[in-house]
C-alpha positions, 0 to 999 in steps of 0.5 A: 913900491915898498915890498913886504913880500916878494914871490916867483908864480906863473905869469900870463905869457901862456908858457908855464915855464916862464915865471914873474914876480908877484910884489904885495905891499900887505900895508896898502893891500897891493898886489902887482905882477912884474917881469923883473924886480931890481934889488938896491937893498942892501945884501946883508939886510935881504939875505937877513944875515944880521937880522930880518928887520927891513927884509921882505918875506917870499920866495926870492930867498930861497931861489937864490939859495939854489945857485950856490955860487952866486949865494956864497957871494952874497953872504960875503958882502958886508956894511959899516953902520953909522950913527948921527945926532942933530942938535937943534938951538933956540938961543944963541950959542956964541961958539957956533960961528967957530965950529963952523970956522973949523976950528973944532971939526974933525976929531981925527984922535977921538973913536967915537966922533969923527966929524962935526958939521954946523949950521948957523942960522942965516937970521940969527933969531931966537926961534932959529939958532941952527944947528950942529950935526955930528956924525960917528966913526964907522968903527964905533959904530960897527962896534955899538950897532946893538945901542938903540938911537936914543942909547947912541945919542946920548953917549955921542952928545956926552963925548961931545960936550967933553971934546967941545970943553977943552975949547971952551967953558961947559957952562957956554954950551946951552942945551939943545932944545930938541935931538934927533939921532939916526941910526944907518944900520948899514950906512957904507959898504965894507966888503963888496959883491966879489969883483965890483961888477955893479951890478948882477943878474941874480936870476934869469926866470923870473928875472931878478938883478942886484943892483946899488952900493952892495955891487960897487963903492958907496959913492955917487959915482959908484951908484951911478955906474950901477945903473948904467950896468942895469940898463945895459942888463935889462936891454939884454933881456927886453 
């Protein structure tokens, strides 16, 4: 369920003192009662330390204010950004096979641009080229979470038609018929929850437990080892 509100109330056990959460989707005018809500929202973007963009309204906030401890861990947690541009072509492009051969991959000197991936077309046909995607340093990025896609794409594809250039001529690189750039805002963790535990009831009544890549190491491995500490957090409690 996507939340744009998330609120503590009475639930309907009959003990007054037992509380649940209530979720609202305003978008689908959806209203439902939970036991437990499980976050795997990033710290930074629920807590709205950068900014309120993507963070539910309600009340969970504020109970989670009046445990100082467990508060002041939270605002440590902190995210790298990222951006990434596809470049999409629609006529040959005869330096694509090398790129893909890995002789223009990784640009280890570069700070804007780390990484390359291309994708040929299996057909080769004039509707479907491929395509090359090319991912951004976390640091420029950090650096540059103001530029909007369109801003950042435009100044990554320009630095990579100058990288490019020194391996082959400019006027060889067509271009592309359509771009799309993406904006991670927060794309791998920095500094994790103190401790690493994965996972962490954040609240008893109602409860409420921090889960995902804010918790651990932003890989498939940590995510994984997340969820099996929230599952050994909810047996606890049901």
């Amino acid at each position: 369920m996507f939340l744009n509100e998330l609120n503590s109330v009475p639930s309907d056990s009959g003990d007054e003192k037992t509380l649940c959460w209530q979720a609202v989707n305003s978008e689908r005018n959806i209203s439902q009662l939970f036991d437990a809500v499980i976050f795997t929202i990033p710290v930074p973007q629920f807590m709205g330390t950068d900014s309120a963009v993507g963070r539910p309204l309600g009340s969970y906030l504020s109970l989670l204010q009046e445990n100082t401890d467990i508060f002041k861990k939270l605002e440590q947690v902190s995210y790298h950004s990222s951006f990434t541009l596809a470049l999409f072509y629609d006529k040959l492009f005869k330096h694509m096979e090398s790129l893909h051969e890995s002789e223009v991959k990784y640009f280890v000197k570069n700070k804007m641009i780390k990484y390359v991936s291309v994708k040929p077309s299996a057909n080769k046909t004039a509707e479907d080229c491929g395509t090359i995607t090319i991912h951004s340093h976390r640091t420029w990025a950090d650096k540059n979470t103001h530029l909007s896609k369109a801003e950042a794409g435009q100044l990554i594809y320009q630095e990579f038609k100058n990288l490019v250039s020194s391996k082959a001529a400019s006027s060889d690189l067509p271009d592309p018929v359509h771009m799309i750039c993406h904006k991670w805002r927060y794309s791998q963790t920095r500094r994790p929850y103190p401790g690493s535990p994965g996972a962490v009831t954040l609240l008893q009544n109602p409860l409420f437990i921090g889960a995902g890549d804010s918790y651990t190491i932003s890989n498939v491995g940590g995510c994984l080892s997340s969820a099996e500490i929230v599952e050994q957090l909810l047996k606890q409690r049901f």
